[in-house]
C-alpha positions in Angstrom: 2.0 -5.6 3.4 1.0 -9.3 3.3 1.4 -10.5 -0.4 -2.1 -12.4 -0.8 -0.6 -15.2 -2.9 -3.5 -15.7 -5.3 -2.3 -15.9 -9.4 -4.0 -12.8 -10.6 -5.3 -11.9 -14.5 -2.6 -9.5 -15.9 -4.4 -5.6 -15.6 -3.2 -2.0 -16.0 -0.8 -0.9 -13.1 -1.6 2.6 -13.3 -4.6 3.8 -14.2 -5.2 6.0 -17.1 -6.7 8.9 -15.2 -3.4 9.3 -13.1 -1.5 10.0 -16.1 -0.1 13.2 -16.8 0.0 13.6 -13.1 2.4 16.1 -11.6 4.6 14.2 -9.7 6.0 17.6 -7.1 2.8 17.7 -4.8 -0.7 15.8 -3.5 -3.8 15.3 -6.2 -6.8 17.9 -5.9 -9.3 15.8 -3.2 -11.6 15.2 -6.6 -8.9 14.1 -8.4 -7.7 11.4 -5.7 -11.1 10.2 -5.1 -11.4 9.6 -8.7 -8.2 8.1 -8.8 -9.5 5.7 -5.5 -12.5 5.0 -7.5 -10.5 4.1 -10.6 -8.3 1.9 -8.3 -11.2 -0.3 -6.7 -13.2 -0.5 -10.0 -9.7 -2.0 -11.5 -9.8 -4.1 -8.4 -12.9 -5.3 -9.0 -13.0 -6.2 -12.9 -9.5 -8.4 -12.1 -10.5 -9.8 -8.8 -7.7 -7.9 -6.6 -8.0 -8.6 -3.1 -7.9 -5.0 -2.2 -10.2 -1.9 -1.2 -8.7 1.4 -0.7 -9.8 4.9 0.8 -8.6 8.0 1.8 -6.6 7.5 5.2 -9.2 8.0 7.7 -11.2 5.8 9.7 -9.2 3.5 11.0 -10.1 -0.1 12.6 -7.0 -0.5 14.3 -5.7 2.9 16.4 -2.3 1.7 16.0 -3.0 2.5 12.1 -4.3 6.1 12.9 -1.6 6.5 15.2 1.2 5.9 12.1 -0.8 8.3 10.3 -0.8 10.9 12.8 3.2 10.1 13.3 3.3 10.4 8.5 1.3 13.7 9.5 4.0 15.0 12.0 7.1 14.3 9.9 5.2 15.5 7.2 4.9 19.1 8.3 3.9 21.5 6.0 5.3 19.3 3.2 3.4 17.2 1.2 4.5 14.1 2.5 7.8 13.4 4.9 11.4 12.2 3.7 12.4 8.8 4.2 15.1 9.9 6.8 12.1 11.7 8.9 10.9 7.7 9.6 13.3 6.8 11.5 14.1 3.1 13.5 13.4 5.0 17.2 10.3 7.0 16.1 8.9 4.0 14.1 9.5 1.2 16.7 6.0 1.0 17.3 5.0 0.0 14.0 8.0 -1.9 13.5 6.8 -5.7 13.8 4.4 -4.8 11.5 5.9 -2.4 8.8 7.4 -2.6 5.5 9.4 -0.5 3.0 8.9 -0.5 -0.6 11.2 0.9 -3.3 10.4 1.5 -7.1 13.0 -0.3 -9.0 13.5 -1.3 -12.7 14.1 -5.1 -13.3 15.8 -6.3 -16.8 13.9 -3.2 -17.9 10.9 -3.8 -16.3 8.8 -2.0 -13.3 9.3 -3.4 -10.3 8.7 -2.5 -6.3 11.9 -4.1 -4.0 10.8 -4.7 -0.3 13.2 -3.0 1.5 11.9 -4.1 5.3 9.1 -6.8 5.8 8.4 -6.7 9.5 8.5 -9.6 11.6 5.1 -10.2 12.7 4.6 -10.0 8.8 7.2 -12.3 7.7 5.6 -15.0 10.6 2.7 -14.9 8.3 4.3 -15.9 5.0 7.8 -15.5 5.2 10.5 -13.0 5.0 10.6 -11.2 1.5 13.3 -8.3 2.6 15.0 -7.7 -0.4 13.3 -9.6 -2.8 11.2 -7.9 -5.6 7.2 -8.2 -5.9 7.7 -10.3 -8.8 10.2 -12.9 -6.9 7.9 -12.2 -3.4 5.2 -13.4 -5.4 6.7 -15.6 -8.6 4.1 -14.1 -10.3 0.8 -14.8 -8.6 -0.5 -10.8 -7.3 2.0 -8.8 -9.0 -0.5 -6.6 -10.9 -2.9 -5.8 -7.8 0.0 -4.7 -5.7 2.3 -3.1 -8.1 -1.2 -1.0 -9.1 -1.7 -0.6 -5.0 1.5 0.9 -4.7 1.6 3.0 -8.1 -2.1 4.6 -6.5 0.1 5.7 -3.3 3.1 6.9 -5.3 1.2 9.0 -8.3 -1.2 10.9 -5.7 1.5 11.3 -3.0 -1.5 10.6 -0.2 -1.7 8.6 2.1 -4.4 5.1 2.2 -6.4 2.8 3.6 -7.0 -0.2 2.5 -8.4 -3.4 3.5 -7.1 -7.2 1.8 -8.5 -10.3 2.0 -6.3 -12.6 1.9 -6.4 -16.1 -0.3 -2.9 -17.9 0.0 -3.7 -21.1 2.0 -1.7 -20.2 4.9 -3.5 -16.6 5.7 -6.7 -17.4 3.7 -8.7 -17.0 7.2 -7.1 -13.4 7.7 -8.3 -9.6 6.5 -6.0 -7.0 6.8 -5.9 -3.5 7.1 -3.1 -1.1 6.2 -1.8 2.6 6.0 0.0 3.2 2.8 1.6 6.4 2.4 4.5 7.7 0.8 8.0 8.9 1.3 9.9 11.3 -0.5 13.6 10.2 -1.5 16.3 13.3 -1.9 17.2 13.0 -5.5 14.4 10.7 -6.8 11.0 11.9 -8.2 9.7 8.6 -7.3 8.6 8.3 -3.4 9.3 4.7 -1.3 6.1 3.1 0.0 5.6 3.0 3.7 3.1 0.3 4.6 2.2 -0.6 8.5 -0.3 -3.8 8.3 -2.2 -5.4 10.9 -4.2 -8.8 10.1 -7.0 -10.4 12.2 -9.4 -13.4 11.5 -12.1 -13.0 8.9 -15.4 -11.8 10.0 -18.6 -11.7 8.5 -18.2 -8.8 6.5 -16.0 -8.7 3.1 -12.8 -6.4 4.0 -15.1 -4.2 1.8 -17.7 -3.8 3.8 -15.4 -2.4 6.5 -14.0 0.5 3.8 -16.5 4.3 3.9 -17.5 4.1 0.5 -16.1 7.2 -1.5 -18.7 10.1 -3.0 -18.4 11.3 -5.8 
């Protein structure tokens, strides 16, 4: 995850149709697609940089080859452990991967970055160990706290496209797999997030998402 830099008008973090939300398995496939819709029409109304789908589809095959490793340690389990994601079978992705961690802030919500890969930090800088909210000193927080609530609350995995706008990667898109990872003892899962940026095209990262059904 490449934080886009732009200041952002403050919006809902977690949209109101996620609520209630049982937080032990996956969403129903109606209910996630609703909850994707929800997403990119909050995305839209506050002028996130974001556009997110099911995980499928992929661009990049190094993106569909993290979600087939997810799949793997996943098993038969909604989604794998932390532990299962291990340095060795996760060196691919490495360069480009980072670990996010719900935390609570002088009582507020919060996502640490646990790992910010290398070819990541080249972009913008290191932010291992710092929170969104210090990543980003306040310009982007809601779009990517909301990005990574959508990936926690429906325990599936994404794909989403960002354009970026800080001046120093405002001529890259990006695409990502987000997908989550259980914690023993915690409710709440960590955000994996493998990223790969290339120069803006033509087309809006938009354009390059399926569009959902209904």
């Amino acid at each position: 995850m490449i934080p886009s830099g732009r200041a952002l008008r403050k919006g809902d973090a977690i949209n109101a149709i996620l609520t209630g939300h049982s937080h032990s398995r996956g969403m129903a496939l109606s209910a996630f697609r609703a909850a994707i819709d929800a997403f990119n029409a909050n995305a839209s109304a506050h002028d996130w940089p974001f556009f997110a789908a099911p995980a499928e589809g992929f661009a990049r095959p190094e993106l569909a080859a993290a979600l087939a490793l997810w799949r793997e340690k996943a098993g038969g389990r909604v989604m794998p452990d932390r532990a299962d994601m291990t340095a060795r079978a996760m060196k691919p992705f490495m360069a480009n991967m980072s670990l996010l961690q719900a935390v609570t802030v002088d009582g507020r919500p919060d996502y640490r970055i646990r790992l910010h890969g290398r070819v990541l930090a080249s972009y913008i800088g290191d932010y291992t160990g710092r929170t969104l909210r210090e990543a980003m000193q306040g310009g982007g927080v809601p779009g990517y706290t909301a990005l990574c609530d959508l990936a926690v609350l429906t325990r599936m995995p994404l794909r989403v496209t960002t354009s970026y706008r800080a001046p120093e990667i405002s001529y890259l898109t990006g695409e990502s797999l987000i997908a989550p990872l259980a914690v023993p003892g915690s409710s709440i899962p960590m955000i994996l997030s493998v990223t790969y940026a290339g120069p803006r095209g033509k087309r809006s990262a938009a354009d390059l998402m399926p569009r959902i059904r209904a």
